[in-house]
N, C-alpha and C positions, 0 to 999 in steps of 0.2 A: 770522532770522525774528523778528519783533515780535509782542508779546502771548501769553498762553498757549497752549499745544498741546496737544491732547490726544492721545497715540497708542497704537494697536490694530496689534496684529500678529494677522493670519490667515493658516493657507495656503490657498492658491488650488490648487484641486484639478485646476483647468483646465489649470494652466502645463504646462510644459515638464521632466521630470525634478523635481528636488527643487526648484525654485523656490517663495520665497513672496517675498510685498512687503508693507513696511510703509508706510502708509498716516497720513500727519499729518491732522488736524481741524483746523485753525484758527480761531482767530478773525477773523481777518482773508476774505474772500472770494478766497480763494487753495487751490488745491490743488497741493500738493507730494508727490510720492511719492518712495521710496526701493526699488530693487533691493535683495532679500535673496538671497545666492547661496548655498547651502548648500557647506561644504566636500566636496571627493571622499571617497571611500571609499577607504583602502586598497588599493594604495599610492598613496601623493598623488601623485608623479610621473607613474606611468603614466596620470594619469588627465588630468593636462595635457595630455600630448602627441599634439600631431593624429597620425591615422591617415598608417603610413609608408606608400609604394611598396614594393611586393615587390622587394625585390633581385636584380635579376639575376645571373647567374653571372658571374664574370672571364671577359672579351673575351680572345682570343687572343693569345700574348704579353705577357699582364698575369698577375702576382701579386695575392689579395685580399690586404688588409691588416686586424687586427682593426677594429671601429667604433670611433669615437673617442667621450668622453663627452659634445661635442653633437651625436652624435646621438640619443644617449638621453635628454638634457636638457640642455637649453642655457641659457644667460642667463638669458631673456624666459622661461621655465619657472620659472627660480626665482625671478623676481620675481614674476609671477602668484600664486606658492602665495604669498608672502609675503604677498602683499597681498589671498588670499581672504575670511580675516577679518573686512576692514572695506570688500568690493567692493559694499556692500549701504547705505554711506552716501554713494553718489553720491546727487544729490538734485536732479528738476526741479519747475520750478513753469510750473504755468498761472496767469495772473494775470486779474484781473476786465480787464483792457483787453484782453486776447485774445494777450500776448505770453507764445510759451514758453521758460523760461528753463532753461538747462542750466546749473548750476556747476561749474566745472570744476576738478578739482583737480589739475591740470597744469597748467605754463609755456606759452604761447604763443611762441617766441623768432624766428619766423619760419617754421616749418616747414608751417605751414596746419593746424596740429591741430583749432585750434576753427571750420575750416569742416569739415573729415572729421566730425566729433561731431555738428555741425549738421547735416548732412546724415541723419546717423543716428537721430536725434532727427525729424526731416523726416520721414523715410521711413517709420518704426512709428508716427507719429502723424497723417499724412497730413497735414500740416501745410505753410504754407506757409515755403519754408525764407529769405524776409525776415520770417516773422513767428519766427523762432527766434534768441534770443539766448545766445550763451555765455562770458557773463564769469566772470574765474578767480578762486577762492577765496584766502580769504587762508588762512595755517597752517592748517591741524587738525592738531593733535597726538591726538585720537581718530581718524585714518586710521593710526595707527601708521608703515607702510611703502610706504603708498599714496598719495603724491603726490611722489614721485621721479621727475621726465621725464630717463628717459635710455637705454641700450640697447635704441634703436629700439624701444622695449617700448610706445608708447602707446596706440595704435591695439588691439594683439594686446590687450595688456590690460582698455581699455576697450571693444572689441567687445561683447561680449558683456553687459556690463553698463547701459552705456547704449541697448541695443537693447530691456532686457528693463525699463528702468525709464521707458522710451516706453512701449511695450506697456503696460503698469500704468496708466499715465494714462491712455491709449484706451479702455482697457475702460471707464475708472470714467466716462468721458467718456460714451460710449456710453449703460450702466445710469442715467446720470444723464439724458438726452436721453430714453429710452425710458421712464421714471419721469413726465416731465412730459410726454409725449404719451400715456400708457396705450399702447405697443406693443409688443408681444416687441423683445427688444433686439435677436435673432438678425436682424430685419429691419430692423434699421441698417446706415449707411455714415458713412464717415468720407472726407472730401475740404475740399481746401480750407482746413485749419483749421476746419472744421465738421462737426456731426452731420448726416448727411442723413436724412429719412426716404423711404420708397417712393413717396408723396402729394406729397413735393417741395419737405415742411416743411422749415427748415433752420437750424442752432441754433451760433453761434459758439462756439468754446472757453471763450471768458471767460464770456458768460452763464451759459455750464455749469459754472465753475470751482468757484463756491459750493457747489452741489446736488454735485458729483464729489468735493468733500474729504469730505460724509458719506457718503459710500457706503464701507462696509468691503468687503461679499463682493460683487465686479462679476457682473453674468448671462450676461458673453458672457466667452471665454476672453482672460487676458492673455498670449496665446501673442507672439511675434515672428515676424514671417516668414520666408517660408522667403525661400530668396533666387531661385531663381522668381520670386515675387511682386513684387523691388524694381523699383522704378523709377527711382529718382532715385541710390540708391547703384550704383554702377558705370560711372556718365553725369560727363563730364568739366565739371566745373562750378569757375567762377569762385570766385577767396577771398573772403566774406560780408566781408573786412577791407579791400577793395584800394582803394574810393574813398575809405576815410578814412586811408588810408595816403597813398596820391597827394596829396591836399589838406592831408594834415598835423594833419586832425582826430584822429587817433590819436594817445593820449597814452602818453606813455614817462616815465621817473621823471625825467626832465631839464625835461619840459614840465609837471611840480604845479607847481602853485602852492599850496604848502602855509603858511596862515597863519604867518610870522615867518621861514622858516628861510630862511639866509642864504646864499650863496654863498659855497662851502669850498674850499679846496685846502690840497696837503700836499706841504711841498719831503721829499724823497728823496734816498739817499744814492746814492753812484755806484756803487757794486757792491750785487750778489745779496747781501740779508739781514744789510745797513751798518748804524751806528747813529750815533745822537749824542754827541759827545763835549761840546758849548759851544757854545752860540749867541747870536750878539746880533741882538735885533733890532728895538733903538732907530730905525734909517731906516727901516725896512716900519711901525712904528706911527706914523709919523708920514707916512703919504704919504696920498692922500685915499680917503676910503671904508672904509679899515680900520678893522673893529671888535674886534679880538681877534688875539692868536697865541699858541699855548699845543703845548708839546708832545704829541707822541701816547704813549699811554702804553708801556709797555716800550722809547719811544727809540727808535722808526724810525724817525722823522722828526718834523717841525713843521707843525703844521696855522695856516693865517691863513685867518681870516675877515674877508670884506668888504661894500659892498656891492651891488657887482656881479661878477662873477667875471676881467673885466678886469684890478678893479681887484686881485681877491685875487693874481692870474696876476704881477702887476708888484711887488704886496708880499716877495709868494715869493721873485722874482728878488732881492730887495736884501736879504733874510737875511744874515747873514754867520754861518757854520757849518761847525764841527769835525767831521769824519766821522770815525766809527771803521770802520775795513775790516772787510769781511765776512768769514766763512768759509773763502771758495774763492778771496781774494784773490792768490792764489799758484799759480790753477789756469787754466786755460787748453783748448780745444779737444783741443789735440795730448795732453793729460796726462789728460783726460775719455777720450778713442777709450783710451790705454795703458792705463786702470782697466778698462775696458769689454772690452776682448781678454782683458787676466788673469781676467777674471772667469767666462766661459765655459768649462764643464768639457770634457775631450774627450770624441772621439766613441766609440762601442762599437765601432766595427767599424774596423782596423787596415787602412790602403792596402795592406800586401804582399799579394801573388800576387791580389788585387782588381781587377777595372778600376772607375774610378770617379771622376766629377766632384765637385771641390773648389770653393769660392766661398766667400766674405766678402763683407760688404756692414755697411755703415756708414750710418747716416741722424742727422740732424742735430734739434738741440732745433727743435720748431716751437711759432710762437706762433698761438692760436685768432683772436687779430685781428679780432673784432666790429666791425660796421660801425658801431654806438654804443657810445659809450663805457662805461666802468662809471659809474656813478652811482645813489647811495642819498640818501634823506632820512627824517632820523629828529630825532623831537619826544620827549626822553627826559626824566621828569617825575621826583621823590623816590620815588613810588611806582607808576608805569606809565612804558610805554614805546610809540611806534609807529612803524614804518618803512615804506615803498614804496621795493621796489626790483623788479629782475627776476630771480627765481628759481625753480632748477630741484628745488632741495629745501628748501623753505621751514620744514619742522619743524625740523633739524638748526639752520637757520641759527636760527628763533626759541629753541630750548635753548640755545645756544652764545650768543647776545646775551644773553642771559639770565644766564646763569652770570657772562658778565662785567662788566655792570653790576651783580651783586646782588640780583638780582630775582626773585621767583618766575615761572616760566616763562609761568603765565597771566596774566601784568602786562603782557606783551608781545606787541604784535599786531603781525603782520606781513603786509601790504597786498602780493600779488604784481601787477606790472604787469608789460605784454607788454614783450620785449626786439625790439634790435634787433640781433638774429643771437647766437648763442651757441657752438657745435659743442663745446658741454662745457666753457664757460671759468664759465655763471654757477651751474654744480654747486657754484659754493664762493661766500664772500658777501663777501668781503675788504673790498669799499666799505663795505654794511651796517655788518659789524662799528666798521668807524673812524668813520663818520658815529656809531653809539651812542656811544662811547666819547668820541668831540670833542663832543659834543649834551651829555650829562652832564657833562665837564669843563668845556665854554663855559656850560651853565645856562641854553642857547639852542637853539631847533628849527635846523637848516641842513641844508644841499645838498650837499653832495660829491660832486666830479667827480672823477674818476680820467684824465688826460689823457691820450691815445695815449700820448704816452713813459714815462708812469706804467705802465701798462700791460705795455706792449711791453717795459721793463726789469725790472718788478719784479712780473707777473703770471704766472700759470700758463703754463705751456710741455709740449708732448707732450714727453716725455724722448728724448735722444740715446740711440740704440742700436747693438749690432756684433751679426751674424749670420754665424753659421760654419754651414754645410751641406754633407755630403756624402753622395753616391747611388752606391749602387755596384749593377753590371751587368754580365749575364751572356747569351751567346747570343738579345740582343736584351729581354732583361726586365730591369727593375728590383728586384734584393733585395731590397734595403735603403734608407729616408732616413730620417736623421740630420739634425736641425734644434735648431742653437743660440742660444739669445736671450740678451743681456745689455744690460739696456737701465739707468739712473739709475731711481730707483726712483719709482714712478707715486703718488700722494696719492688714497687713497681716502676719504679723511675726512667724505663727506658722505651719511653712512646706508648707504652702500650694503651694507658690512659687515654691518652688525645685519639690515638685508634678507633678507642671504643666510643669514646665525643662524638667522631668525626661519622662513625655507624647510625649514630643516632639516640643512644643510649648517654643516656644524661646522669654519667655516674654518683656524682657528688650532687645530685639534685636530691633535697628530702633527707639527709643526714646519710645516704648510702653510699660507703667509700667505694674506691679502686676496688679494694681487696672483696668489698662486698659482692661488688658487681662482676668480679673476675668467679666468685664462690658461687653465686645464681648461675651463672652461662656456662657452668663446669659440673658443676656437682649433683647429681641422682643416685636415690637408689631406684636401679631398677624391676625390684623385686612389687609385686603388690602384697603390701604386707600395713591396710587397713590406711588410717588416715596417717600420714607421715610428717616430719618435720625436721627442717635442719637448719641448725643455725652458725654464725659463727662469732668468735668474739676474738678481739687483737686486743694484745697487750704491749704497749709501744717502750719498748726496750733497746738502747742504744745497744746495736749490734750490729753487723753489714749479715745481712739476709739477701736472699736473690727467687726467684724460679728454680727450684729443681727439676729435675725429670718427674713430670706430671703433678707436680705441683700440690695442690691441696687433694688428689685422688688418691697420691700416693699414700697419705694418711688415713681420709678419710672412710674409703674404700675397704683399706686390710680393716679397720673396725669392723665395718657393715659386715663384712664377709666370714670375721670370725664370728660376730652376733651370728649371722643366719645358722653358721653351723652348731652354735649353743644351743640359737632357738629349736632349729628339727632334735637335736638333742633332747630338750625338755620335752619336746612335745612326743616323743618318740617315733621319730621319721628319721630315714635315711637321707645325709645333706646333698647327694645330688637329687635323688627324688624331691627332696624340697624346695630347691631352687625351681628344677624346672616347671612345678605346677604353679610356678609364679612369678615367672618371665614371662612378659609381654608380648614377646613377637617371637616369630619362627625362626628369622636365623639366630638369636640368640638362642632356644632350643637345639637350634642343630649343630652352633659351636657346642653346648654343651655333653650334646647326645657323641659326640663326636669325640671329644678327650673320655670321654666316661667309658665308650668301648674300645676306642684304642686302646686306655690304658689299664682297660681290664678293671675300670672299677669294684673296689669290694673283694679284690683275688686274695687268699688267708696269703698272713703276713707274721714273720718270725717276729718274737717279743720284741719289742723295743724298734721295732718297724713298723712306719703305717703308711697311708696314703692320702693327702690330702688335696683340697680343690677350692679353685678360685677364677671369679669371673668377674669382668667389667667391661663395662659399655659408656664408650665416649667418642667423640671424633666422628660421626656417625658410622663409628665401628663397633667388633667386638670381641673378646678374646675371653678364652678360658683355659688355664693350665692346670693338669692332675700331675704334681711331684712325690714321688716316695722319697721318704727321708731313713734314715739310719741313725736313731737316736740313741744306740744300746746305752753311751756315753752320755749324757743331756748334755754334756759341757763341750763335747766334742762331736755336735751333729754334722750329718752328710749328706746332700740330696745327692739320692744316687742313679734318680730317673729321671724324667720329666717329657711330659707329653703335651704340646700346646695346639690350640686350633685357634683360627681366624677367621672373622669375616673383615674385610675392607671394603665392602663392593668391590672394585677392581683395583687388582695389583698391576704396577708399569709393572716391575721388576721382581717377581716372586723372590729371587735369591737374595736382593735385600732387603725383602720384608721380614724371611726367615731369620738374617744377623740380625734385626732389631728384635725380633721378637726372643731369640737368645741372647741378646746382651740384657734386653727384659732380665730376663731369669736370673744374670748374674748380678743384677741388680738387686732383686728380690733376695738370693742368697743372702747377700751383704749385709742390707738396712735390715733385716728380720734377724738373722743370728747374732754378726758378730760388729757391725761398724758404723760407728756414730763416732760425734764430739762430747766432752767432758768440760764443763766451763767450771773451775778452778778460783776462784775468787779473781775473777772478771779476766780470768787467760783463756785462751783455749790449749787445753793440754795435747793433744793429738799434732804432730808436727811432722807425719812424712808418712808413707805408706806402712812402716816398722809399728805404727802404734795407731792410724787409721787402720782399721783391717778387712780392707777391700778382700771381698772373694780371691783366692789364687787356683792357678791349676788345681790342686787336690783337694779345695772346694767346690772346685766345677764337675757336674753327674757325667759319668761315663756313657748316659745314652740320652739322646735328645731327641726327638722328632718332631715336627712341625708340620701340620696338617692344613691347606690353604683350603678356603672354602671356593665354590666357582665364583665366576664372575657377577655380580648383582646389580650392580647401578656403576654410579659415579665413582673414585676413587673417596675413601674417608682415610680420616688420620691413624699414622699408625706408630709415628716415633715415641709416642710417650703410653701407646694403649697397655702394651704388656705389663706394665711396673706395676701397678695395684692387683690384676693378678695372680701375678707371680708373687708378689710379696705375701699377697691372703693365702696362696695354696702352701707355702712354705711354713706359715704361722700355723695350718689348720693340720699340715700333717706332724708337726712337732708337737701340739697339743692333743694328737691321737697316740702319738706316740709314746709319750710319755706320762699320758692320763694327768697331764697340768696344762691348764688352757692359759696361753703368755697374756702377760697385763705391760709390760713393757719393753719395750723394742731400742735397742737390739737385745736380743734373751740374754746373750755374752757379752754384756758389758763390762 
């Protein structure tokens, strides 16, 4: 905001609960309000958590099992309280042109957030949602914990805040219309982006924008609607992004054109976490367009600058450079899985005089593999600093730039632009960082591109995991499951910790790490299936690990889920009759009853075709996909169906809840058949899409359908819900189909 402010906080006696809004003045002919959220009362948790389903009693031939602790708080719970604090400096403006502006202090990385938000903003302000713009904030390190995009937390999170910081401007919209026509405000409307009157008067946003920033105490309530009243949120609507996406007018940190900075790259060592031992590189400064090569600093490689990125690509090449071997030079796949098995403690419950299923299950490093690449650009000055990159926690990354060039933190600004695709890879800022770092060493603004094989070798990786499970059974019931994780150890380094501090959860209190505490707020099975237990174990291996898309679900989940369909196996029950006599609540039933007759469960299927299914429940959602596969080939299988249903409580945008929950599935294709990492005596051998082998068009199923359920409560998470899934119903129909149940992922490796 430009020029002075003046600002007034009142409450609004009108609102809703403890609601008040802060209200800016400007000088400018602009009104900007701010959502004030008052924190809960005592105890803070319960007061997050939506209203549960009455529990039903255990279904016949089912044991209860105690509740696990997401269901009394989960994730998206604790980030919420973390971030109640500062939920009140989200901040829109009406402008004198009549455009409303939302900032958004979330990532856009593909997921459709900032049309969901637009729409919300739409809808309480009755606005038209091409007259509502929502570009993303750069840092505030006064949100504290409150611009972290990531456990499907966005939506749940800003519900409620951006709903109630529309409403605030409506009202004052309103009292300000009603002011200059002498009318009770009560007999206003709002349409259109305008104030209506009964007479037929009719007064745009923006004319009103000026008279609406002095207005403190509004005459008509800044309540939000009920959802009743929406119109536009629950209505499948197009991304406010998709034609300048299509056309290429959407700019990504690849496409500034930022005064001076130059085209960077950086030669790399051949194994995980190399270094430089000597380099000459008399032939790269002499070849054309080279302006610089200078090492990076702590020696992980050498950065050349040129002046087009061609020509930096060919400078690189003719380095000539001493590596020092990394770490895990001497390590390998086979010697990763032997760390990974020792590492798992046993189980409680001893096989003798038990009956009882046994399973292991091995999954492989995956790479998050964004459709664009990494790239930062940073203009780093003696006493300021400024970068555009795309990221998911931009305070973390502006402290951490900071610290290492020397700077005081507010020297450094950090410009977030949209990405293109993330599923947890731009939670960390590793380009950011090295473009600061070579900007200050070169004494020049430049570009740094991080190339697929940069990437793909030396970036963030979902970590290799072994899963031991056993179930043991008696007279048709389930006792007992026993579920053991050992996975390389996951990198939470970017806030999300202090997050969970800052909620009130005392992570590292009593020996129970990050990673512990991230695996309790995340991980259930939601089946009752006797007394249960899950644990996890890290094995701390010099590697760059990150969050993937659903993070420890994605593994531990397709286990649970091919267990259940062994166990109704052994026991001889049908696996969705099994599941559902021991799901806990109803709409997890009626997601399941719901793929089950769409997609004709159980319908006869030609040899080497079958049908399998998979559910999970997290985010206080829930999801179940039935996929048919086409295994005639086992080497060459096909999902050639797939039927998915949903509960979220409430969708803003059903049409992109449906892309997530198909990119879901192509996800699941992927990590289940054919695409993981290979670790090579401490390399990663996988180096570009040719030999990751991300799903393509003709491993994507010719028919999909997506099934929403109605509306139920509150919105819950939904960007990472599908991935476990979809990846269990993909494992369970290839294990039908082929009468071999998979022990390690991906089948085709």
């Amino acid at each position: 905001m430009k020029g002075p402010a003046i600002s007034t906080s009142t409450p609004d006696r009108a609102s809703v609960g403890r609601r008040r809004f802060l209200t800016y003045l400007l000088a400018a002919p602009t009104l900007t309000v701010a959502a004030r959220l008052a924190a809960p009362t005592a105890p803070a948790v319960a007061a997050t958590v939506p209203d549960a389903e009455p529990v039903p009693p255990p279904a016949a031939g089912t044991l209860p099992g105690l509740p696990g602790v997401p269901d009394v708080v989960d994730l998206g719970d604790a980030l919420i309280l973390a971030g109640l604090p500062t939920a009140h400096l989200l901040v829109l403006e009406v402008t004198a042109a009549g455009r409303v502006v939302l900032h958004l202090p979330r990532a856009e990385v593909g997921q459709g957030l900032t049309t969901a938000v637009a729409m919300l903003v739409a809808e309480e302000l009755d606005a038209g949602l091409d007259d509502v713009d929502v570009p993303l904030s750069d840092a505030r390190p006064d949100l504290l914990f409150n611009q972290l995009t990531g456990g499907s937390n966005s939506v749940r999170s800003l519900y409620d805040p951006v709903r109630a910081v529309a409403a605030a401007a409506r009202a004052r919209l309103v009292t300000a219309a009603a002011a200059r026509w002498n009318l009770p405000a009560g007999s206003l409307r709002t349409e259109g982006s305008a104030v209506l009157a009964p007479d037929g008067r009719r007064a745009g946003f923006g004319s009103l924008a000026e008279a609406a920033a002095a207005v403190t105490v509004p005459a008509v309530p800044a309540t939000p609607k009920t959802a009743e009243q929406h119109r536009l949120v629950g209505t499948p609507t197009g991304r406010i992004d998709a034609r300048d996406i299509v056309t290429g007018r959407a700019r990504y940190a690849g496409d500034l054109a930022v005064p001076g900075a130059v085209p960077t790259v950086v030669a790399r060592p051949p194994t995980i976490n190399g270094g430089v031992q000597a380099f000459d590189a008399s032939a790269a400064r002499g070849m054309p367009g080279v302006l610089d090569v200078l090492p990076l600093p702590g020696g992980g490689g050498v950065a050349v600058l040129a002046e087009t990125f061609d020509q930096a690509l060919k400078a690189r090449d003719a380095l000539q450079v001493s590596w020092r071997p990394g770490p895990l030079a001497d390590l390998s796949d086979a010697g990763i899985r032997s760390r990974l098995r020792a590492a798992n403690p046993p189980f409680l419950v001893p096989p003798l005089l038990t009956l009882h299923v046994d399973a292991e299950f091995d999954f492989a490093f995956v790479s998050h593999a964004p459709m664009e690449v990494l790239t930062a650009v940073a203009d780093v000055r003696p006493d300021r600093a400024e970068l555009w990159f795309s990221s998911q926690s931009p305070i973390v990354a502006q402290q951490t730039v900071a610290a290492a060039l020397g700077l005081p933190q507010d020297a450094v600004t950090v410009h977030v632009v949209r990405g293109g695709g993330s599923f947890g890879r731009r939670l960390f800022f590793d380009a950011a960082l090295e473009a600061a770092q070579i900007s200050q060493a070169a004494r020049r603004p430049v570009k740094l591109m991080w190339t697929r094989n940069d990437d793909m070798r030396h970036g963030r990786m979902r970590p290799a995991g072994h899963h031991r499970i056993r179930a043991t059974h008696a007279l048709g019931q389930v006792l007992t499951y026993e579920h053991r994780v050992a996975t390389v150890r996951t990198d939470f380094r970017h806030g999300l910790g202090e997050a969970l501090t800052a909620a009130g959860f005392a992570v590292r209190a009593g020996g129970l790490s990050l990673s512990q505490g991230f695996f309790l707020l995340t991980e259930k099975n939601p089946y009752r299936l006797g007394v249960t237990t899950q644990l996890l174990a890290e094995v701390p291996l010099d590697v760059p690990t990150g969050s993937w898309r659903s993070v420890y679900s994605g593994t531990v989940r397709v286990a649970d889920e091919i267990m259940v369909d062994e166990i109704a196996r052994t026991l001889g029950q049908d696996p969705v009759a099994f599941r559902r006599a021991r799901l806990g609540s109803a709409s997890a039933r009626a997601v399941l009853d719901t793929v089950a007759a769409e997609g004709r469960w159980g319908r006869p299927m030609p040899a080497g075709h079958a049908q399998g299914v998979g559910f999970h429940e997290e985010h206080r959602s829930c999801a179940a996909y039935l996929v048919e596969i086409d295994a005639t080939d086992p080497a060459q299988p096909r999902v050639t169906r797939a039927v998915i249903a949903a509960d979220v409580g409430r969708a803003v945008n059903p049409r992109g809840l449906e892309a997530q929950l198909t990119g879901a599935l192509i996800d699941g294709i992927s990590v289940i058949l054919q695409a993981g990492n290979h670790i090579d005596r401490g390399a990663v051998r996988e180096g570009s899409y040719a030999d990751f082998r991300y799903a393509r068009q003709r491993h994507s199923p010719p028919s999909v359908e997506v099934h929403l359920m109605p509306p139920s409560g509150p919105p819950g998470g939904a960007g990472e819900l599908g991935v476990p899934a979809a990846s269990a119903a993909v494992a369970n129909a290839y294990a039908r189909a082929t009468g071999r149940s998979p022990r390690s992922f991906p089948i085709n490796f």
